[in-house]
C-alpha positions as CSV (number, residue, x, y, z in Angstrom):
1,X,2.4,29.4,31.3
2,X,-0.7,31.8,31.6
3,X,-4.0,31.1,30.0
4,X,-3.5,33.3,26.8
5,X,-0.4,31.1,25.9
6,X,-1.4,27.9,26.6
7,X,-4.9,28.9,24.5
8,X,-2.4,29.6,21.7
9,X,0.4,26.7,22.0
10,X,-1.8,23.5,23.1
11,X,-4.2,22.1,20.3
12,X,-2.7,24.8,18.0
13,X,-0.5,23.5,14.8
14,X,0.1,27.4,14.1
15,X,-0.7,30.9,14.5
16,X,-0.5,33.2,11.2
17,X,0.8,36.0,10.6
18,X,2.1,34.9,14.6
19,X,1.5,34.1,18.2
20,X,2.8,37.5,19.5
21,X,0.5,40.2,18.1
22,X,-2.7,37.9,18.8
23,X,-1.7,37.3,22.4
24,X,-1.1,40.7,22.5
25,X,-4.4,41.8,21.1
26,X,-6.1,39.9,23.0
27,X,-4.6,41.0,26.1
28,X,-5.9,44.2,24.9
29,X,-9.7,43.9,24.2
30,X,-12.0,41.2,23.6
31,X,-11.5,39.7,20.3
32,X,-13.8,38.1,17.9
33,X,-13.2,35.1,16.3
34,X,-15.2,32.2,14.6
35,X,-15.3,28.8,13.4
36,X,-17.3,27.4,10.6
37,X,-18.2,23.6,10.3
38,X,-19.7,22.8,6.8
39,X,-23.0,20.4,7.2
40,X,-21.7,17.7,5.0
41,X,-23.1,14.6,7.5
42,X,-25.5,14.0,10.4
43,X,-23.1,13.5,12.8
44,X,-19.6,15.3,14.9
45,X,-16.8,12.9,15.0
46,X,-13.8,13.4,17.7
47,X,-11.5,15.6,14.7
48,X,-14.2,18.3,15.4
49,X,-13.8,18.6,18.5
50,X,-10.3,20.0,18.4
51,X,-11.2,23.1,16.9
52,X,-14.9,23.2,18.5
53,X,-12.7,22.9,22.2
54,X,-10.7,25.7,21.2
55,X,-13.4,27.9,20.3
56,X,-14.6,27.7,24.1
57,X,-11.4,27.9,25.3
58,X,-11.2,31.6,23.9
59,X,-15.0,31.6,25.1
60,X,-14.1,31.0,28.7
61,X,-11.5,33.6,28.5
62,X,-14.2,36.2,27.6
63,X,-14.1,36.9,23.9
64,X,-16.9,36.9,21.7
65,X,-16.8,33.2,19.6
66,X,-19.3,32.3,17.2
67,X,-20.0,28.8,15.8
68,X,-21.1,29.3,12.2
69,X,-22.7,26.3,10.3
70,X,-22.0,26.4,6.5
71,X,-25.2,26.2,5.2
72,X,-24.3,28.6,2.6
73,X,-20.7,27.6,1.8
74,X,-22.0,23.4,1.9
75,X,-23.5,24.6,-1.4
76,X,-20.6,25.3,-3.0
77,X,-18.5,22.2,-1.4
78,X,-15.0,22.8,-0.2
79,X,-12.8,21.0,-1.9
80,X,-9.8,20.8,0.4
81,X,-7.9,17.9,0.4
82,X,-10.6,16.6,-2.7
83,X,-9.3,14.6,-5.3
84,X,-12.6,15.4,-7.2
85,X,-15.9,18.1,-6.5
86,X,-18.1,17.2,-2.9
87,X,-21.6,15.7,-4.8
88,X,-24.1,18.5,-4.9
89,X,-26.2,18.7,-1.4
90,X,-30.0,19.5,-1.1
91,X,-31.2,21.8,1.0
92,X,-33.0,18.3,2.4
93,X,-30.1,17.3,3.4
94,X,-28.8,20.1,4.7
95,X,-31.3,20.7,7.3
96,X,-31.1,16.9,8.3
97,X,-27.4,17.3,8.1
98,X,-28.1,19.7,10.9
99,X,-31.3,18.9,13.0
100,X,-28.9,17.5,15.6
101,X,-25.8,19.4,16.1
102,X,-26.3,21.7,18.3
103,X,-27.1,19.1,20.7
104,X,-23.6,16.9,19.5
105,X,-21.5,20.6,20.0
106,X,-23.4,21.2,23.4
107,X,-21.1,18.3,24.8
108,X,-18.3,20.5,23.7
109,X,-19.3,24.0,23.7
110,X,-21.6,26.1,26.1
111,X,-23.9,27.3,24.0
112,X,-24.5,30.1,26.7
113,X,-21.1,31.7,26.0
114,X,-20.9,30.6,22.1
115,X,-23.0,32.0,19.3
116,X,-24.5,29.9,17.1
117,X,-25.0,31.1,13.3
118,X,-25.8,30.1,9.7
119,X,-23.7,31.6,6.7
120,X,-26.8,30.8,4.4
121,X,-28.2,33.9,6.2
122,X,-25.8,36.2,4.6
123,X,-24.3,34.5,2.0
124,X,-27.3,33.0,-0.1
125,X,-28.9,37.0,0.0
126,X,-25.5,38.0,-2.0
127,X,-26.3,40.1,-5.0
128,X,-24.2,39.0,-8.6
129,X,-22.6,42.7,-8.3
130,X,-22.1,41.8,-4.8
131,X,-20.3,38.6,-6.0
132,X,-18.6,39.6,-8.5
133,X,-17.1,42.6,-5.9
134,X,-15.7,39.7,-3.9
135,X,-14.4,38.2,-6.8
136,X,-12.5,41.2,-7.8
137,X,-10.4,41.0,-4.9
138,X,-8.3,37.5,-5.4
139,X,-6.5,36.8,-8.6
140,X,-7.4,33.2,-10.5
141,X,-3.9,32.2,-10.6
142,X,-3.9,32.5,-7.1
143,X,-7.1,30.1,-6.7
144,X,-5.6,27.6,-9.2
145,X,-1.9,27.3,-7.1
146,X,-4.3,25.4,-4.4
147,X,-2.5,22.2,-4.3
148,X,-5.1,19.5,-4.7
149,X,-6.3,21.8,-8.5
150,X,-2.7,21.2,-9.0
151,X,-2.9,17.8,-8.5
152,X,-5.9,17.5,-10.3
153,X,-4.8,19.4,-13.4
154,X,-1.2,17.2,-13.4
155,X,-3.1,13.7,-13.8
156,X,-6.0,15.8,-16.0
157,X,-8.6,15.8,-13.6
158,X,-11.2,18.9,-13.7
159,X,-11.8,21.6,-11.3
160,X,-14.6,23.4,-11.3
161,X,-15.3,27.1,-10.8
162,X,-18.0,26.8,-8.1
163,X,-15.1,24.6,-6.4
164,X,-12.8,27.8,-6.8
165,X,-16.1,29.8,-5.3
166,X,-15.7,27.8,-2.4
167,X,-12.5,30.2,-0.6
168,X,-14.2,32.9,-1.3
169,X,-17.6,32.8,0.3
170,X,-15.9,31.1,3.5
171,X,-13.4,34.1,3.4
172,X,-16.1,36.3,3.2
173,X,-17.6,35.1,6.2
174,X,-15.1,36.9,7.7
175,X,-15.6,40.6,6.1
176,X,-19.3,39.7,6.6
177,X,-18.9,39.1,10.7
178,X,-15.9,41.3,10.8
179,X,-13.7,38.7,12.9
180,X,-10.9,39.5,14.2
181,X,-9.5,35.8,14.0
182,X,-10.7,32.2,12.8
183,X,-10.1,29.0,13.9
184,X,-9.5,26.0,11.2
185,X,-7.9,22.4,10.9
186,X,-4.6,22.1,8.7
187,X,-6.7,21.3,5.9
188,X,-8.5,24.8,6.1
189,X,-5.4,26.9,5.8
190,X,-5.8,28.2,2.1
191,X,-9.8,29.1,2.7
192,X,-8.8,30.7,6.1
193,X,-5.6,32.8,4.2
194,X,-8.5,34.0,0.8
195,X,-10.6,35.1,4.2
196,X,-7.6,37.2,5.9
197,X,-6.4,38.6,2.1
198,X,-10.5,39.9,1.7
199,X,-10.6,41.2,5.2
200,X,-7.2,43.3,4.6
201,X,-8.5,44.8,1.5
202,X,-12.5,45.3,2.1
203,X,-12.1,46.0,5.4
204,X,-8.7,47.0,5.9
205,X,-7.9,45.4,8.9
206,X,-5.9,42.1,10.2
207,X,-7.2,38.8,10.9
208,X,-5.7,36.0,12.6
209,X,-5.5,32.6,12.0
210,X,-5.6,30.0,14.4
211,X,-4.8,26.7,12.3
212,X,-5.4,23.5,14.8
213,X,-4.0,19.9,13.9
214,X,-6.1,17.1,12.2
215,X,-6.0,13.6,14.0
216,X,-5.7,10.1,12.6
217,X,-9.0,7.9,13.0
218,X,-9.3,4.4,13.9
219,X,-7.3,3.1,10.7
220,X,-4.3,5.0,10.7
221,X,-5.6,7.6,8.2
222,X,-6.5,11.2,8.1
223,X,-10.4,11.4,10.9
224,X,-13.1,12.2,7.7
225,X,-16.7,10.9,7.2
226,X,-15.4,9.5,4.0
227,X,-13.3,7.2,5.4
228,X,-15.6,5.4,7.9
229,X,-12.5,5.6,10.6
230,X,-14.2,7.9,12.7
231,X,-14.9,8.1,16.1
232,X,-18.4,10.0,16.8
233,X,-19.7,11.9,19.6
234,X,-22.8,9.4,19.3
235,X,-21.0,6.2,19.6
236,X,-22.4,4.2,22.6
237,X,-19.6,4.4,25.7
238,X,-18.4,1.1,25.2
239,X,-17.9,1.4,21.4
240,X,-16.0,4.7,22.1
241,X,-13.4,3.1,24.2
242,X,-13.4,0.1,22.8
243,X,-12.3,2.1,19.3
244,X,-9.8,4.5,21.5
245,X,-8.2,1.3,22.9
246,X,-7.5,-0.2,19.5
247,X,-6.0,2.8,18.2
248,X,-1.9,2.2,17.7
249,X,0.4,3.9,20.3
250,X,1.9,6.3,18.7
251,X,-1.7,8.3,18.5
252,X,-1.5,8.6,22.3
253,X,0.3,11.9,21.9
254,X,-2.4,13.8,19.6
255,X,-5.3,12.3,21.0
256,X,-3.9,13.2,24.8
257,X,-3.0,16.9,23.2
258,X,-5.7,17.9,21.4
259,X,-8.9,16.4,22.8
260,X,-8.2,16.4,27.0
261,X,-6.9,18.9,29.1
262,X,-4.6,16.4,31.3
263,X,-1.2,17.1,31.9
264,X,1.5,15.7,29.5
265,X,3.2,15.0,31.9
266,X,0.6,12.8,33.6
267,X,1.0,10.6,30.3
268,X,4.5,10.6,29.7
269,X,5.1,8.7,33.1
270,X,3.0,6.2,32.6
271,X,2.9,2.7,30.4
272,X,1.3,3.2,26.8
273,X,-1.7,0.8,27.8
274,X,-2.3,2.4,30.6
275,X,-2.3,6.0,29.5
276,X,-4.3,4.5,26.8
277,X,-7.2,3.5,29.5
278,X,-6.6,6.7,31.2
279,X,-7.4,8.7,27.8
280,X,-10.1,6.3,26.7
281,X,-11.8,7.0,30.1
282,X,-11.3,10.8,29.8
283,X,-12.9,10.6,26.3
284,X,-15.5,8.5,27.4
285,X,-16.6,10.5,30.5
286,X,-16.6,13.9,28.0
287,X,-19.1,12.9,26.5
288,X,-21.0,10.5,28.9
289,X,-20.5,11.0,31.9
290,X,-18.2,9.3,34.5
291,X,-20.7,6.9,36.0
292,X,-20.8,5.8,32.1
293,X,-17.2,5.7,31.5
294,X,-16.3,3.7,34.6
295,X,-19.0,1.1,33.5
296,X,-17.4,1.0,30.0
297,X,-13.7,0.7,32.0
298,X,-14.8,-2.0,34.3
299,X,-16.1,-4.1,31.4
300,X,-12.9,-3.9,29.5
301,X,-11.3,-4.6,32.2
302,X,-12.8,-7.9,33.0
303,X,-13.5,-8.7,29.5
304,X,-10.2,-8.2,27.8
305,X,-7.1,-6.8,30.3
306,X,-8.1,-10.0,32.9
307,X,-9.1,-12.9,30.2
308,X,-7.0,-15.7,31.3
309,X,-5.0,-15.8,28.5
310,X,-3.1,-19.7,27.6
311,X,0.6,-19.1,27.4
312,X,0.5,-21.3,23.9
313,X,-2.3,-19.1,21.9
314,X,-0.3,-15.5,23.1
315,X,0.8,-13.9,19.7
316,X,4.5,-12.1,19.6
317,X,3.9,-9.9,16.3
318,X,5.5,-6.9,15.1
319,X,3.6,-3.8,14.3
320,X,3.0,-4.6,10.7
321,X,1.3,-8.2,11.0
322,X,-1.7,-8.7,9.1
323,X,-4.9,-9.6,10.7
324,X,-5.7,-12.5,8.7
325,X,-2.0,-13.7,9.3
326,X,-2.0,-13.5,12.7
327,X,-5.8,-15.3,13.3
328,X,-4.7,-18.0,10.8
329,X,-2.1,-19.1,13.3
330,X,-4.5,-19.7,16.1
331,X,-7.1,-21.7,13.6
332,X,-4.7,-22.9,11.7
333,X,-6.5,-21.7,8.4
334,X,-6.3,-18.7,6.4
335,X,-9.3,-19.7,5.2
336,X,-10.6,-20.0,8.2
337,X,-9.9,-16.9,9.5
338,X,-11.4,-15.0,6.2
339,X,-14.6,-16.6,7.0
340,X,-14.5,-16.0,11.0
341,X,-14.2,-12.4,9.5
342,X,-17.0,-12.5,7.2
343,X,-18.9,-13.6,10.9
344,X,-17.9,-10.7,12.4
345,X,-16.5,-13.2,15.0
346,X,-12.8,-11.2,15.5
347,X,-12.7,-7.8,17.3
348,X,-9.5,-6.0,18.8
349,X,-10.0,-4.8,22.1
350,X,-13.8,-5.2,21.8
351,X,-14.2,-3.9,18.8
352,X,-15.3,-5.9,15.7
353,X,-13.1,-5.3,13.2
354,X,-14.1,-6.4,9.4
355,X,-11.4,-5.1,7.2
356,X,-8.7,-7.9,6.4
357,X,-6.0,-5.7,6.1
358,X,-5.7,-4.2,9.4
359,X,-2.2,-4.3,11.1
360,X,-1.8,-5.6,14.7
361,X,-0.6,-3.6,17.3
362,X,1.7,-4.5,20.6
363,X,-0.7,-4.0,23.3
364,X,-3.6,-4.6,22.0
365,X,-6.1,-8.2,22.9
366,X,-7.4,-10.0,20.3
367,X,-10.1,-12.1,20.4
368,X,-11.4,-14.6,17.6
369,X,-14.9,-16.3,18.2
370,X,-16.4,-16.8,21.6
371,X,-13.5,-18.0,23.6
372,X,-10.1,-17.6,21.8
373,X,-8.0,-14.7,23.2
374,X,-4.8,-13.9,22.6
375,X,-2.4,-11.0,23.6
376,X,-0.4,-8.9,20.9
377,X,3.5,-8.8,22.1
């Protein structure tokens, strides 16, 4: 596989209109291509980092790849995957939102070969003619067919027209930079497609998009600030692997794929837990260092993998036990084990967890108070 294809296959959900023409392109001249992060929070969390890593990957192949920070879209609020409109953001918040991130993206990108920019600077000098030129462009009923209005209008739910504003300033990042490509998670396809329908007719040309897959965070669920299942590129070593090793199994894959370069095939001949301490490692020494991630591998190592572990407190549960459940059998009270959890005295693989719902996971160590161990079969 040479570098051009694997840039385009790994980490990539899909390629539209398809892979063939950009690779060809690109084997042509040097392309440019962009991604845009709206400053919604303070902080990066693993999910972008899949699309960040991909924008250096096209970087270190020698095209020209801009980071653009959505200072001027964030106004707006995208509403992808929204059941109701993002809460209106000050421009406060928006420069606290990003006072930091260039030095959270520096641990993914090399901010020598990536440009750094700020849609606000173009967007927010727009004239109303200029606007409504934009506007002119994509139809309404094309803008309403976005699933989530669609949801929203079948249960009777508003949508809002600066939410329907939202495609179209992002897309016209693209006419504005005159890209020849963007990069985007899954829940960025519609923006991404209003952005290669205004670059076709105001600048009559093609752009590619370069859609890349969203991961699950540390509940199961779709990676979001919302949810508060996140894994950040702050998060103190140990908490980052100790939240990596608590993940379920079947995340291996995606997290493996999308957010290391190691061989597949280095994973798929090992044991779950142990390609899980491999990739917890990897992640760890990212953004860390190795030293760092060694240290945090050592300690749960000794802490949780060689606990001596009594034969008559191991747990055999199947993937779908509740937490609560499983603790009351080893204090023999439910209520017991609700109020261990208020206590923040329960953690899976070194990580406190407080929501009583959580499901148990083969593989995983459970620990409840100071002493009690117990292994998850």
């Amino acid at each position: 596989m040479d570098k051009i294809e694997e840039v385009l296959t790994r980490g990539v959900e899909k390629i539209l209109p398809n892979n063939s023409d950009l690779a060809k392109l690109m084997g042509k001249k040097k392309i440019r291509i962009y991604l845009g992060i709206d400053p919604t929070g303070p902080k990066l969390h693993l999910g972008h980092t899949i699309p960040l890593r991909k924008l250096q990957q096209f970087a270190d192949l020698g095209h020209e790849a801009i980071l653009v920070f959505g200072t001027g879209t964030v106004l707006a609020g995208d509403p992808s995957q929204r059941k109701e409109a993002r809460k209106t953001i000050t421009q406060e918040e928006i420069d606290e939102n990003i006072k930091n991130w260039k030095i959270q993206a520096a641990k993914v990108v090399d901010l020598e070969k990536i440009q750094i920019k700020q849609n606000g600077d173009w967007l927010l000098k727009l004239s109303v003619p200029e606007v409504i030129n934009v506007a002119s462009k994509i139809s309404a009923i094309q803008l309403f067919k976005r699933e989530m209005f669609q949801k929203r209008m079948d249960a009777e739910e508003t949508v809002w027209t600066h939410e329907l504003l939202y495609p179209l300033f992002q897309g016209y990042d693209s006419v504005h930079m005159d890209v020849d490509a963007e990069i985007g998670g899954t829940d960025q396809t519609f923006n991404m497609l209003i952005g290669r329908e205004l670059q076709k007719k105001m600048k009559n040309r093609e752009k590619y998009v370069v859609i890349t897959p969203l991961i699950l965070g540390t509940d199961g669920q779709i990676m979001s600030k919302s949810s508060g299942n996140c894994i950040w590129l702050d998060d103190s070593a140990q908490d980052m692997y100790g939240k990596i090793m608590s993940m379920s199994d079947n995340q291996l894959d995606e997290y493996w794929t999308n957010l290391t370069d190691m061989s597949q095939e280095k994973m798929q001949s090992m044991k779950p837990f142990d390609a899980k301490k491999q990739l917890a490692a990897e992640i760890v020494k990212i953004y860390h260092g190795q030293a760092t991630a060694q240290k945090a591998h050592d300690n749960f190592q000794s802490t949780f993998q060689k606990s001596q572990i009594p034969e008559n407190l191991e747990i055999k549960v199947s993937d779908n036990v509740n937490l609560i459940d499983a603790v009351a059998t080893l204090v023999n009270s439910k209520s017991q084990a609700k109020r261990l959890l208020d206590q923040n005295a329960i953690e899976i693989n070194g990580r406190t967890v407080s929501d009583p719902n959580t499901k148990l996971e083969k593989g995983q160590v459970l620990k409840v108070g100071k002493k009690t161990f117990a292994k998850v079969e």
